[in-house]
C-alpha positions in Angstrom: -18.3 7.3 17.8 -15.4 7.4 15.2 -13.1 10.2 15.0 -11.6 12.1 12.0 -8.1 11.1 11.2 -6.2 14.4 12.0 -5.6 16.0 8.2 -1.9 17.6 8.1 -0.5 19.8 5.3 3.3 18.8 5.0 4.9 21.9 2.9 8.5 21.6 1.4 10.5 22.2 -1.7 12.3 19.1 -1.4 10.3 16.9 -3.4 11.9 13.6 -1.7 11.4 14.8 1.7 8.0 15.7 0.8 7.0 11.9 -0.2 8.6 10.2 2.4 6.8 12.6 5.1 3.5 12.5 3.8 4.1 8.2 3.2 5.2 8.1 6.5 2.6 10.1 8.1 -0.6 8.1 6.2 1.4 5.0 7.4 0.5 6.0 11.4 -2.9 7.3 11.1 -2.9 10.8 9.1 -4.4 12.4 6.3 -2.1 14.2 4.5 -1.7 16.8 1.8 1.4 18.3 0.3 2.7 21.7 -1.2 5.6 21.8 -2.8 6.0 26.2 -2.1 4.0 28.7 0.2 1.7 29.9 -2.9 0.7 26.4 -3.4 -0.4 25.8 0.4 -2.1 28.9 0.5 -3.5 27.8 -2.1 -5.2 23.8 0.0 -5.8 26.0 2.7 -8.1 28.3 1.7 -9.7 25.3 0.5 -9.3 22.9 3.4 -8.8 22.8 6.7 -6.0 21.3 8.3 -5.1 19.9 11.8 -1.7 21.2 11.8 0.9 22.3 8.9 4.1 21.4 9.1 6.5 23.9 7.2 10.3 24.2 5.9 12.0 27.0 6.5 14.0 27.6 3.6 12.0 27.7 0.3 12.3 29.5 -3.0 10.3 32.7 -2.8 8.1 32.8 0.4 9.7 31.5 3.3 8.2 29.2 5.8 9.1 31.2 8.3 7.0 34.0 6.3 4.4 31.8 5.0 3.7 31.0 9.6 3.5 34.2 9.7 0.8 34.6 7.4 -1.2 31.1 9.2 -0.9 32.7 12.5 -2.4 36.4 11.1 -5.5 34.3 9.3 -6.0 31.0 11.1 -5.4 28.9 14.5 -4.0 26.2 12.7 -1.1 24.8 14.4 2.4 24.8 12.6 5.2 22.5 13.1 8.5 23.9 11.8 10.8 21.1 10.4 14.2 22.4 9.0 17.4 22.0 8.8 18.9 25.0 10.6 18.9 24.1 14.2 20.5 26.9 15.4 19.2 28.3 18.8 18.4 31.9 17.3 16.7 29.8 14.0 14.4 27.8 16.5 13.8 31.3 18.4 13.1 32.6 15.0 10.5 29.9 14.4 8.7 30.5 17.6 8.4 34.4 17.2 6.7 33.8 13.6 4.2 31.4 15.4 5.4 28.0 15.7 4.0 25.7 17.9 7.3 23.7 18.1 10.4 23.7 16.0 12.5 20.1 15.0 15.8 20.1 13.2 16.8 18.3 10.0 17.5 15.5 10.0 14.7 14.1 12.3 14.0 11.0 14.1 10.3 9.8 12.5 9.3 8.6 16.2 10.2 11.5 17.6 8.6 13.3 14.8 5.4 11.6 15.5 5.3 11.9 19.4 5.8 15.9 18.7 2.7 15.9 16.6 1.0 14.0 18.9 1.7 16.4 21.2 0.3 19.6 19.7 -3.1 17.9 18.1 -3.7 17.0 22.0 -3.2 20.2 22.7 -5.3 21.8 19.6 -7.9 18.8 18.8 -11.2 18.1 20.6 -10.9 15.0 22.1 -14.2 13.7 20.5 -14.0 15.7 17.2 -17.2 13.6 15.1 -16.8 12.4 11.8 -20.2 13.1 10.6 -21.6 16.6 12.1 -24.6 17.6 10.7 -22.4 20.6 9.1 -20.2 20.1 7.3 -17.6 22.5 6.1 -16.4 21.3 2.3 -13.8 23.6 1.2 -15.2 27.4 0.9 -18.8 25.8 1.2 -21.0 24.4 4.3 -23.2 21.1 3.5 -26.4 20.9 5.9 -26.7 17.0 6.2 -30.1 17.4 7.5 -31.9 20.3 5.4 -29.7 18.6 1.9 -28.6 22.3 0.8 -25.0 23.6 -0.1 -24.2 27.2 1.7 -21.3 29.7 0.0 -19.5 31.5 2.7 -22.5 34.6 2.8 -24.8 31.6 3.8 -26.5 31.7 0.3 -28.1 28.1 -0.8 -26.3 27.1 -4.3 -28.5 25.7 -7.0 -28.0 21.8 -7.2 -29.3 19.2 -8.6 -31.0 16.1 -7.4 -28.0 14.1 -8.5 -25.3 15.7 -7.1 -27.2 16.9 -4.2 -28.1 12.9 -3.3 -24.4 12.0 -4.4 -23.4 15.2 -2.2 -25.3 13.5 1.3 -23.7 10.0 0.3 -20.1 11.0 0.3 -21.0 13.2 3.5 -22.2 10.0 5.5 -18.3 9.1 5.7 -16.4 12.3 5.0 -12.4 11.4 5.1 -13.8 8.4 4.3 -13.5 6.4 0.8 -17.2 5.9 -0.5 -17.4 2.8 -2.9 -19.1 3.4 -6.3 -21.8 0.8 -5.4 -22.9 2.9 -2.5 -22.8 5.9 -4.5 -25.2 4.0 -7.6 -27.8 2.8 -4.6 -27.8 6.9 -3.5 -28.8 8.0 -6.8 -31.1 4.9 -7.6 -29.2 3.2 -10.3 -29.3 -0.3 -9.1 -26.1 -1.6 -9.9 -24.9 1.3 -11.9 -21.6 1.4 -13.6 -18.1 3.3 -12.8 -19.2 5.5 -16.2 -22.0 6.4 -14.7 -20.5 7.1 -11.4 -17.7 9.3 -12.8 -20.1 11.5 -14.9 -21.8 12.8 -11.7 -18.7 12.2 -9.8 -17.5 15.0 -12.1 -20.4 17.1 -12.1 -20.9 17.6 -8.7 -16.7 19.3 -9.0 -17.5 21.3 -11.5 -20.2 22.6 -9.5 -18.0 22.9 -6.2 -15.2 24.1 -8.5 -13.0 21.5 -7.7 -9.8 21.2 -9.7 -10.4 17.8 -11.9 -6.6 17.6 -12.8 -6.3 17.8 -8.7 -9.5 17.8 -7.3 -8.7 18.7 -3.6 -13.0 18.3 -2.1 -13.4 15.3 -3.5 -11.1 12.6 -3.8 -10.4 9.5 -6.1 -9.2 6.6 -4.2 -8.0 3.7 -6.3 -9.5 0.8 -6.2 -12.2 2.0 -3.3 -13.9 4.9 -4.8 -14.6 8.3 -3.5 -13.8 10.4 -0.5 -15.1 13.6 0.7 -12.9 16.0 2.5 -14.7 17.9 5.0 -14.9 19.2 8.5 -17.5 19.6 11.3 -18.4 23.0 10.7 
């Protein structure tokens, strides 16, 4: 069976060391999403779920060391501190505000990677299933086999046959990109068009209130399609 690619929330003011990480880390293997400041990864995680989060220290406002604190009080998501102050009472620091390790700046990437490695062995299942028949999407749960969208107080919300057929397609390959074509055929339009696509494409957001200037559920991948981001539940 396939596996999830391990999803990874890289947070840090820096906006060149941000783009390099999160390049670097979908080069070997990851998903990844970024956050430029603490309010903004609060912000993807109480919307996603994440693997493991890998924080800087020193940020305007909110530290990381502050913002860990906060993961550890609401969530087992493992944290990866990556700073540059390397300082044995900075790296103690780390640890006491929940840190599952703690790497100074600068870094070697392979080293970077084996670390990771480390902790999702230590915090993944070993056969974590792409498609569960829950799915957690966001602040909602999809039930693959009854076709019906849950909010968090396990009340059914009100969709369409559209978006609740375009809803199951992109759940068949979840992390995965779903190419328009596949998602015309799951609503019965034959050949259908990338018009068409979009319009329901961007119906079924609004109705998941996902952001369409940064739509964080479901994703536009150039040139491929559409991917849902989602979890077993």
């Amino acid at each position: 069976m396939a596996l999830t690619k391990p999803h990874i929330l890289v947070v840090d003011d820096d906006d060149r060391i941000r783009t390099l990480l999160s390049r670097f880390l979908g080069q070997n293997g990851y998903w990844v999403s970024a956050a430029e400041n603490a309010a903004a990864a609060r912000t993807q995680m109480q919307m996603l779920r994440f693997d493991l989060a890998i924080l800087d220290v020193m940020m305007p406002g909110e530290t990381g060391l502050e913002l860990a604190q906060y993961i550890r009080k609401t969530r087992e998501t493992p944290i990866l501190m990556l700073t540059a102050m390397g300082e044995t009472g900075d790296r103690i620091a780390g640890l006491e505000a929940g840190a599952d390790d703690y790497m100074p700046k600068p870094f070697e990437p392979r080293e970077l990677l084996l670390r990771i490695a480390s902790i999702l062995r230590r915090t993944m299942p070993a056969d974590k299933p792409v498609a569960a028949n829950r799915l957690v999407i966001g602040p909602w749960v999809f039930d693959r086999n009854a076709r019906c969208l849950y909010d968090a107080s396990g009340t059914a919300i009100a969709l369409t046959n559209n978006e609740v057929s375009l809803l199951a397609a992109l759940s068949e390959k979840p992390n995965l990109p779903v190419r328009r074509e596949a998602l015309a055929a799951s609503l019965g339009l034959g050949g259908g068009n990338d018009r068409t696509i979009d319009v329901q494409v961007t119906r079924l957001r609004r109705k998941l209130g996902d952001d369409p200037k940064l739509p964080m559920m479901v994703q536009t991948v150039r040139g491929q399609g559409y991917l849902l981001r989602a979890a077993p539940e």
